[in-house]
C-alpha positions as CSV (number, residue, x, y, z in Angstrom):
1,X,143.5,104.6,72.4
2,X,143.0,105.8,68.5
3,X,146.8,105.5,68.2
4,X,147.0,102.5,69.7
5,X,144.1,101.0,67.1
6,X,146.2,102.7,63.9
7,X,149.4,101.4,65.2
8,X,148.1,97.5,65.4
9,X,146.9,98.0,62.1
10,X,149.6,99.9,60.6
11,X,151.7,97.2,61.7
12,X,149.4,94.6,59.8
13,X,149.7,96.7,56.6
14,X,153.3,97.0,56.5
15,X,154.1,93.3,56.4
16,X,152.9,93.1,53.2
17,X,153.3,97.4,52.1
18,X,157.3,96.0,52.2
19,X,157.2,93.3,49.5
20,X,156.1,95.9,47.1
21,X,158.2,97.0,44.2
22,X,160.5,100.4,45.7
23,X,161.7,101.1,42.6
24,X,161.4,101.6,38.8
25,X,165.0,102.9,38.1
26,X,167.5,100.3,36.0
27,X,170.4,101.4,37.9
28,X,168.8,99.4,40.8
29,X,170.1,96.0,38.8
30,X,173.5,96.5,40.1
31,X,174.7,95.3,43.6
32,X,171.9,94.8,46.0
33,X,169.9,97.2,44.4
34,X,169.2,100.9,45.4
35,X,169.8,101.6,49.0
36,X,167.5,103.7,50.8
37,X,169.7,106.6,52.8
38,X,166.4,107.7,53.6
39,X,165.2,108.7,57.6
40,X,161.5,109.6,58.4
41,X,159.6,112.2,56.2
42,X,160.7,115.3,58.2
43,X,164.7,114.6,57.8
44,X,163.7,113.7,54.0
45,X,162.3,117.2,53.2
46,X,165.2,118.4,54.7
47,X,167.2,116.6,52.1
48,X,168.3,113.9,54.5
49,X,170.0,116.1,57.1
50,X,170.0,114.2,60.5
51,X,171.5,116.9,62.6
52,X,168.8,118.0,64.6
53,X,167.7,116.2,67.4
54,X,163.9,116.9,69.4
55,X,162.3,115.6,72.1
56,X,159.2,114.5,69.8
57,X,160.3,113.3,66.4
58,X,162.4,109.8,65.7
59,X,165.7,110.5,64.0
60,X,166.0,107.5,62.5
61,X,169.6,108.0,61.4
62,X,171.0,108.9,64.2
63,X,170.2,106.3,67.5
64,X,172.8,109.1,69.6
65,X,168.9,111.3,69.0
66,X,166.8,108.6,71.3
67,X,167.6,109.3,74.4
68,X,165.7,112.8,73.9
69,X,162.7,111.4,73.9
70,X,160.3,112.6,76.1
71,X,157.3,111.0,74.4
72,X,156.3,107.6,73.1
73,X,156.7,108.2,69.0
74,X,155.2,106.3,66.3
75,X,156.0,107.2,63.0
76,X,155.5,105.6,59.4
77,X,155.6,107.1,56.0
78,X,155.5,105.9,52.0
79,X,156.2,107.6,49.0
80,X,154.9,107.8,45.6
81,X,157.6,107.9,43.0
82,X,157.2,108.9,39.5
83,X,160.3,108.5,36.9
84,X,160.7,109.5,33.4
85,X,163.5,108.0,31.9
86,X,165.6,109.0,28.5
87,X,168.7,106.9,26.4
88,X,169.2,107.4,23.3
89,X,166.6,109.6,21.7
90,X,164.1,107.5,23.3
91,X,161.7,108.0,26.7
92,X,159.6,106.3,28.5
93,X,157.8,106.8,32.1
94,X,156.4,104.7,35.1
95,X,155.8,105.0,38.8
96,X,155.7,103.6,42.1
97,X,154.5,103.5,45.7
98,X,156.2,102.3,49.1
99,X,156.0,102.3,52.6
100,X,158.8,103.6,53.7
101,X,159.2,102.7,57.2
102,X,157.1,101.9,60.7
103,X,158.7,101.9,63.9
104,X,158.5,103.2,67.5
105,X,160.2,105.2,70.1
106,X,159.7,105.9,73.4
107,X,161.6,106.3,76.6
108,X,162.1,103.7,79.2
109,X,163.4,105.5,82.1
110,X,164.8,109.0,82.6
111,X,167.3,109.6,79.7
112,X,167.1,106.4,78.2
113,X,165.1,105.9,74.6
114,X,164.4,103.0,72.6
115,X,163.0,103.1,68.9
116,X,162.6,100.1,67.4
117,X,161.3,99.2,63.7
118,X,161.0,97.8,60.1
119,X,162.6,99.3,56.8
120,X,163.3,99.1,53.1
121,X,167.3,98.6,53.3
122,X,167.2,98.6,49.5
123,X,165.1,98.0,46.0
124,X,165.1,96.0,43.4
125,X,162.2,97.0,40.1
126,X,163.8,97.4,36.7
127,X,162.1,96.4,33.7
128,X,164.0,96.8,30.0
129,X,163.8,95.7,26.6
130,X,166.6,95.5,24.2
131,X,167.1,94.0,20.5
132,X,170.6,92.3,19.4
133,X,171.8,90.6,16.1
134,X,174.7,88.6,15.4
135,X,176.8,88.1,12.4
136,X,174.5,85.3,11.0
137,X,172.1,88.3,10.9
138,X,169.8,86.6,13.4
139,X,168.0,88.8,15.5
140,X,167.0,88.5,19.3
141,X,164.4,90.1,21.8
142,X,165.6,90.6,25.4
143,X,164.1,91.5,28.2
144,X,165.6,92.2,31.7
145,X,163.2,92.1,34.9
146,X,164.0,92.5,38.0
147,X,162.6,92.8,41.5
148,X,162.7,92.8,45.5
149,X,164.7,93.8,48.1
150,X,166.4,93.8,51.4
151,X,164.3,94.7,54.5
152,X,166.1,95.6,57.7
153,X,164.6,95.8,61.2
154,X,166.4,97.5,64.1
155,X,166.4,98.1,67.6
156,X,168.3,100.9,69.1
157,X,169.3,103.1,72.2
158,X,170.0,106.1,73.1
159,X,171.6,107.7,76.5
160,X,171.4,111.6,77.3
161,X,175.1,111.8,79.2
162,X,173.8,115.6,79.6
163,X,171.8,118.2,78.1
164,X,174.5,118.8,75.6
165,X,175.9,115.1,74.8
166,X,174.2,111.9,73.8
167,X,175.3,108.5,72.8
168,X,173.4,106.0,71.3
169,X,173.9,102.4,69.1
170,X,171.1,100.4,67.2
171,X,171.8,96.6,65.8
172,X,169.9,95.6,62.1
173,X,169.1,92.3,60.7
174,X,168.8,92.3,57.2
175,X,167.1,90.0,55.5
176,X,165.4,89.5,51.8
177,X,165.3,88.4,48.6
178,X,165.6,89.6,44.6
179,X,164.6,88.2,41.7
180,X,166.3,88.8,38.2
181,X,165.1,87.4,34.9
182,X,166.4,87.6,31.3
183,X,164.4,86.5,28.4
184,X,165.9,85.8,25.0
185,X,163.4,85.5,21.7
186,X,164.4,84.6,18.4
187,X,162.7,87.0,16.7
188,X,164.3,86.2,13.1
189,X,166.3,83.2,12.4
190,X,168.0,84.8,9.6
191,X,165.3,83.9,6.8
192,X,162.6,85.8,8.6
193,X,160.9,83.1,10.9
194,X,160.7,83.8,14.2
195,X,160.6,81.0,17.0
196,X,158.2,80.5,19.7
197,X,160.4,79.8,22.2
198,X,161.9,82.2,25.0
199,X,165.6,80.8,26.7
200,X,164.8,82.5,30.5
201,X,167.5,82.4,33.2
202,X,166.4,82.9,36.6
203,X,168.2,84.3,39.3
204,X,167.1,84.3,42.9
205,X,169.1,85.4,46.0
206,X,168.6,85.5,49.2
207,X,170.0,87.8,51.9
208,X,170.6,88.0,55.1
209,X,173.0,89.6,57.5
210,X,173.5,92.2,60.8
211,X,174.8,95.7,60.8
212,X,175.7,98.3,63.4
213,X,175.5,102.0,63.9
214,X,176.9,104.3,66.7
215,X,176.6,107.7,67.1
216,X,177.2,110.9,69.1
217,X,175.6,114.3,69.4
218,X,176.7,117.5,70.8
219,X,174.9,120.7,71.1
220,X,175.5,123.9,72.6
221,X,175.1,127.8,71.8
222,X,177.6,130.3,70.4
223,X,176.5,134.5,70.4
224,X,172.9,133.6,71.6
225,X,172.3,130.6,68.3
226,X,172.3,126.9,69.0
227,X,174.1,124.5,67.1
228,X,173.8,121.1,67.1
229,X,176.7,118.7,65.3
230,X,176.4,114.5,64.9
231,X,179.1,112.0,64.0
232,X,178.0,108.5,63.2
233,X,179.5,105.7,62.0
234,X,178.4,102.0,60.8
235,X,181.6,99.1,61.2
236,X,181.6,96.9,57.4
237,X,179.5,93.7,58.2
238,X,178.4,90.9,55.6
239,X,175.9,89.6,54.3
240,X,175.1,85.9,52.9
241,X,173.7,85.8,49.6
242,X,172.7,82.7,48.4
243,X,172.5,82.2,44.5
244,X,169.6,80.0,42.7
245,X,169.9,80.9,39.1
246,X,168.5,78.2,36.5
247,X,167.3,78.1,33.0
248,X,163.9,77.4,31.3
249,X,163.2,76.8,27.6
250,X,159.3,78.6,27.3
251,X,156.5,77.6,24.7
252,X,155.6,80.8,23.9
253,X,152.0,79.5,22.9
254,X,150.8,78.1,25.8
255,X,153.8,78.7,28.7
256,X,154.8,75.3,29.2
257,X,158.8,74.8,30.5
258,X,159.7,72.5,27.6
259,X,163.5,72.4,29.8
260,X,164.6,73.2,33.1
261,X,168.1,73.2,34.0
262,X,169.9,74.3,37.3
263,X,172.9,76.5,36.4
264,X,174.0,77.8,39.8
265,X,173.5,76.3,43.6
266,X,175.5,78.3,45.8
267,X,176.4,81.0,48.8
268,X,178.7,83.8,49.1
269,X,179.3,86.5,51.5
270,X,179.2,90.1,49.8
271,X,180.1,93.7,51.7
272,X,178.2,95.9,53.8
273,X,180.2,98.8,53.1
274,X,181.2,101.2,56.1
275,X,180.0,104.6,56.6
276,X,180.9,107.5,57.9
277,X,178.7,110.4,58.4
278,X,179.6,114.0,59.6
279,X,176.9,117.0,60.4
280,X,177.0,120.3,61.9
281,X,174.2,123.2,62.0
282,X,172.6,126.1,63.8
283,X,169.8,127.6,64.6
284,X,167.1,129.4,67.1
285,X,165.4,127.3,69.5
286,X,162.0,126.3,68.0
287,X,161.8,129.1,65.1
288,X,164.8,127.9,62.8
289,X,167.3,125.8,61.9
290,X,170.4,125.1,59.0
291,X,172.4,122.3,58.7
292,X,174.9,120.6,56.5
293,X,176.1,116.5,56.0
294,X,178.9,114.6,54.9
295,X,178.3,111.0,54.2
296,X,181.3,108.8,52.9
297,X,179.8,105.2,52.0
298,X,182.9,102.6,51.1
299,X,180.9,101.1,47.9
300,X,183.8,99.8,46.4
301,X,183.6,96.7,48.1
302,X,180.5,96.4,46.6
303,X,182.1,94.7,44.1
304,X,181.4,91.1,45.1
305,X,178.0,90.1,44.1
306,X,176.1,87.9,42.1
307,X,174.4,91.0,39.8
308,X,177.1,92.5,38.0
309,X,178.7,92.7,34.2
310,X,181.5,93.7,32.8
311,X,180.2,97.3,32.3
312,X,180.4,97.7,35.7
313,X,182.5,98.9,38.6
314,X,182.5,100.5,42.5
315,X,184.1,103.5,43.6
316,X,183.6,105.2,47.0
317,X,180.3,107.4,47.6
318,X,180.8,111.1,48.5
319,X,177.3,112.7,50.0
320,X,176.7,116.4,50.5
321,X,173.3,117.4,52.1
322,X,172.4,121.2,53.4
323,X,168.6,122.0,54.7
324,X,167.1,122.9,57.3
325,X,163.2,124.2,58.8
326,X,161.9,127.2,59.7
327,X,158.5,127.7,62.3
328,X,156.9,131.1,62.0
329,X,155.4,130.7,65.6
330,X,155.2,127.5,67.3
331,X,152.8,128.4,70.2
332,X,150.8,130.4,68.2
333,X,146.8,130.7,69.2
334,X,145.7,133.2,66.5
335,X,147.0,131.4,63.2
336,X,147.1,128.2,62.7
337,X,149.9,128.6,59.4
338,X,152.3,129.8,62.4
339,X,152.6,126.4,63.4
340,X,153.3,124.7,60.5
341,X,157.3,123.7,60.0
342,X,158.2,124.6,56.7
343,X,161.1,122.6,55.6
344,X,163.6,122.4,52.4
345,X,167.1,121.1,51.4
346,X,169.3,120.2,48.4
347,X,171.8,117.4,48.0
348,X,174.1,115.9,45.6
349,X,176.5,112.7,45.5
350,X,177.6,110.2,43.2
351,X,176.4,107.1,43.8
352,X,179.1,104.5,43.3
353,X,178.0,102.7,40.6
354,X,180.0,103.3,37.4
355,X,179.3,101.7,34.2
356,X,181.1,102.0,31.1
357,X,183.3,104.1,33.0
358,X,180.8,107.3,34.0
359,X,180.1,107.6,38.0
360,X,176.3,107.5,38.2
361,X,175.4,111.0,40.0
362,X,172.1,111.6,41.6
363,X,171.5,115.3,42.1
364,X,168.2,116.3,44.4
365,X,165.8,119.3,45.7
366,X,163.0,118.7,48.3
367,X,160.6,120.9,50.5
368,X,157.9,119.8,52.7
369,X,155.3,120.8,55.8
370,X,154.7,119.3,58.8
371,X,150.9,119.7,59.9
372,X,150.0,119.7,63.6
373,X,147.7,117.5,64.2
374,X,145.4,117.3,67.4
375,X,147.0,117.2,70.7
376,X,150.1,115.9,71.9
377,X,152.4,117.4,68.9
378,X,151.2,114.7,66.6
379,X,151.8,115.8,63.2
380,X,151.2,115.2,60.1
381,X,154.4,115.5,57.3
382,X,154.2,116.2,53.4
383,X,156.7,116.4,51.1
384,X,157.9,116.9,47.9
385,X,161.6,116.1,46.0
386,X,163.0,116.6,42.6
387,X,165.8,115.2,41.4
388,X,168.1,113.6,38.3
389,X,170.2,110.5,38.3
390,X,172.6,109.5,35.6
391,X,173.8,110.9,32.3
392,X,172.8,109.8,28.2
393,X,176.1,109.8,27.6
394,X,177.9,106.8,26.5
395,X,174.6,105.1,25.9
396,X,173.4,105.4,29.5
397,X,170.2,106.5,31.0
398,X,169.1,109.9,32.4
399,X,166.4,109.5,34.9
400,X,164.7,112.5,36.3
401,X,162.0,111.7,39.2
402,X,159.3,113.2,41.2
403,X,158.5,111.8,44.5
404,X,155.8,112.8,47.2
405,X,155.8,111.5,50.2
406,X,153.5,111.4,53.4
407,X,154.4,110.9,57.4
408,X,152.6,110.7,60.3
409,X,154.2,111.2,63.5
410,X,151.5,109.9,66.7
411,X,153.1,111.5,69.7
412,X,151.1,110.2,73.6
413,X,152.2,109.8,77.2
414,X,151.7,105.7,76.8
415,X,153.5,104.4,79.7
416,X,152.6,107.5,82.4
417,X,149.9,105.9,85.1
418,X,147.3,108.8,84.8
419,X,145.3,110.0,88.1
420,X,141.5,110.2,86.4
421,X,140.3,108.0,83.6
């Protein structure tokens, strides 16, 4: 019944936990904004691995996992995210916190799962200031905001063919908006006077759109170890964006819109890239396990969208992830560190985005715990990351980050008709 209280109101809290700014990083103005390759808070530790498969935990990038369950799952996490960004000679810092994701699993007859849910797809939250002159020797103040997102919420299903083999799908509607704004001051006319007026263009899209994933899982033993190895795939969709960008002359004393004028009224339909992802690991039931990921992501279509500049260009993502867990003793009675998972993984891959022709890299370390909790095999998941995106190199910006993130996992028997109340 407690989980079934936290769940209602988790749900509540998330409606709004999602609007929230995901991001502080200025790569994040290109495209639709960073995308979150992320899973739940146990597959995150383990640097985003999705190879291994359990009966308890939601696998949230693999649906082929669901049909495992054996439990009804509820699992939601968030992250705080702390940046300190360098360009030039110069730093700065700044920070964030989301919700990550909320969703539900259970099974719904013998072999079949269902998870179903509500995510961060991608983030928009860059904030920059920048000073320009031209050759009447005026000089300008500009300032770049941006912020929002795409949410996606999913339903998916997973068959168990057989112990060793599963098969599963889930179907996402996307759906959100960004907004970018650029502020120009004239801060000298060319005499010294500066004018109290600020040009702003606004730009608001809207997205929405489906996607698909499939997946498969096989798992076996070889000389007395387990393996497990995953292969899914997502089909290219679109998405609709549509474009409201105007432009507002500012009285910089008191905020009034001295001019409005609508530059831009229109709709487009922009890439969903396909991806491909390819896993393989192994392991000893319920004490440890390795694994390593491919992920190929076809972001040069990504081309075609409303936030873009001339700076700027697509090339295919390449994604290399290794981690894994290890559980001193699972069933232990004595000691209750034995049953904490210790987890840990590394990962590199460039992004897609190149500007002023450098690929963006991100490069990243995590490690996390996961706490049992109560009955049941609830559990409670902390972890940490490090990592560095980006270069100062031809005047671009190195951003190293620290993230902690939380999970809770609420495992019950919801549906089973019980004998004595």
């Amino acid at each position: 019944m407690i989980n079934k209280i936290f769940l209602s109101i988790s749900l509540l809290f998330g409606v709004s936990a999602f609007a929230q700014q995901g991001t502080a990083s200025p790569y994040s103005f290109y495209g639709i904004g960073d995308i979150n390759n992320n899973g739940t808070n146990e597959y995150r530790a383990m640097a985003g691995t999705s190879v291994y498969t359990d009966s308890i935990h939601i696998n949230l990038q693999n649906p082929a996992s669901f049909g495992k369950l054996k439990l009804t799952t509820f699992a939601l996490g968030a992250t705080a995210k702390y940046y300190d960004f360098t360009s030039g000679g110069e730093s700065d810092k700044s920070q964030r916190q989301s919700l990550d994701y909320l969703t539900l699993g259970f099974p719904i007859a013998d072999k079949v799962g269902v998870v179903f849910g509500l995510q961060p797809y991608s983030n928009i939250g860059y904030k920059t200031n920048t000073t320009t002159s031209n050759e009447s020797n005026q000089l300008f103040a500009n300032t770049f905001n941006g912020s929002g997102g795409i949410n996606k919420t999913f339903l998916g299903i997973g068959y168990e063919i057989n112990s060793r083999l599963q098969i599963g799908i889930d179907a996402s509607y996307y759906f959100g908006h960004t907004d970018n704004t650029t502020a120009v001051q004239m801060i000298d006319n060319g005499s010294g006077v500066s004018l109290l007026t600020s040009t702003n263009e606004i730009r608001r899209i809207d997205y929405k759109g489906f996607g698909l994933r499939m997946a498969v899982q096989y798992a076996g033993q070889i000389k007395g170890l387990d393996y497990q190895t995953n292969l899914t795939y997502s089909p290219e969709t679109k998405f609709t964006a549509d474009n409201l960008t105007r432009l507002d002359v500012v009285n910089l004393t008191n905020g009034y819109i001295i001019d409005r004028k609508e530059t831009v009224n229109a709709s487009e339909k922009i890439t969903n890239p396909q991806v491909y992802s390819l896993g393989a690991g192994l392991g000893k039931n319920l004490k440890w396990f390795v694994s390593a990921q491919f992920t190929y992501t076809e972001n040069s279509k990504l081309k075609n969208s409303w936030n873009s500049s001339q700076y700027s260009s697509f090339e295919d993502s390449k994604r290399f992830s290794v981690g894994g867990f290890y559980i001193p003793k699972y069933n232990s009675f004595t000691s209750y560190f034995d049953r904490i998972v210790y987890r840990a993984g590394l990962r590199y891959e460039n992004t897609g985005l190149v500007l002023n022709n450098q690929s963006i890299n991100d490069f990243g370390v995590t490690a996390g715990f996961g706490f049992p909790v109560g009955r049941n095999f609830t559990n409670l998941n902390l972890g940490v990351e490090y990592g560095q995106r980006g270069t100062t190199s031809k005047n671009l910006v190195r951003e190293n980050y620290f993230n902690i993130t939380i999970g809770l996992s609420f495992n019950d028997f919801w549906f089973k008709k019980r004998r004595f109340e």
